[in-house]
N, C-alpha and C positions, 0 to 999 in steps of 0.2 A: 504494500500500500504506500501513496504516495504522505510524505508528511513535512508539513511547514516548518522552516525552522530558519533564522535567518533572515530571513526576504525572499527564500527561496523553497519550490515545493524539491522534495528530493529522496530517490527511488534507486537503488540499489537491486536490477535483476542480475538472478543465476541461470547459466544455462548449461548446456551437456559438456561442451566440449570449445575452444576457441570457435571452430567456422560457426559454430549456431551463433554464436555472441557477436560475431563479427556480420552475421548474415541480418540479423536483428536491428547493430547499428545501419546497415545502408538502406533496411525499408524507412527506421526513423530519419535517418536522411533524406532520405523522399517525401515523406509528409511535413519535414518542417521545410523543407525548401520550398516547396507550396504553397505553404501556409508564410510564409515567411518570417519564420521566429525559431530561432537556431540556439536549441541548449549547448549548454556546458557537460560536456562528459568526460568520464573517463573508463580505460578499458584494461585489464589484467585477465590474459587467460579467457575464464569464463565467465567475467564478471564484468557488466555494466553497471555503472552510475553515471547517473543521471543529475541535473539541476536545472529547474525553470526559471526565470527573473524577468522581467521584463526593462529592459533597459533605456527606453525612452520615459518609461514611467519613475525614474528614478529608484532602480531597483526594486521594484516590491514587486507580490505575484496578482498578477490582474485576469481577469479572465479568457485572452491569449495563453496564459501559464495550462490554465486550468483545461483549455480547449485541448491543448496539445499533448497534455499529461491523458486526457481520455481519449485521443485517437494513438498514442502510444498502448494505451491499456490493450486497446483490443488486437492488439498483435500478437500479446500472448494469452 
């Protein structure tokens, strides 16, 4: 689950193996480039993190945050 903390919502997924975790960051890639609002991540192995902010909004999480954290959800 995603959770606030910061100014930022922020979501830590596991997956099987590197390719699935890596295969995961290029769909999110895909929808934030779309959408246009491009998290902060980071990637080890099998493990994505995640962080949303908004940054025209002077860091906080506004409803762009919130849009992108649930078209992320439904990926896995």
């Amino acid at each position: 689950m995603w959770k606030e903390e910061d100014n930022k919502l922020k979501r830590t997924f596991e997956f099987g193996d590197f390719s699935e975790a890596f295969g995961f960051m290029t769909r999110v890639a895909l929808i934030a480039e779309k959408m246009d609002h491009h998290p902060w991540w980071s990637n080890v192995y099998n493990k994505v993190s995640l962080e949303l902010t908004t940054h025209d909004a002077g860091n906080t999480v506004t409803a762009r945050d919130r849009k992108l954290a649930a078209a992320i959800d439904k990926l896995v």
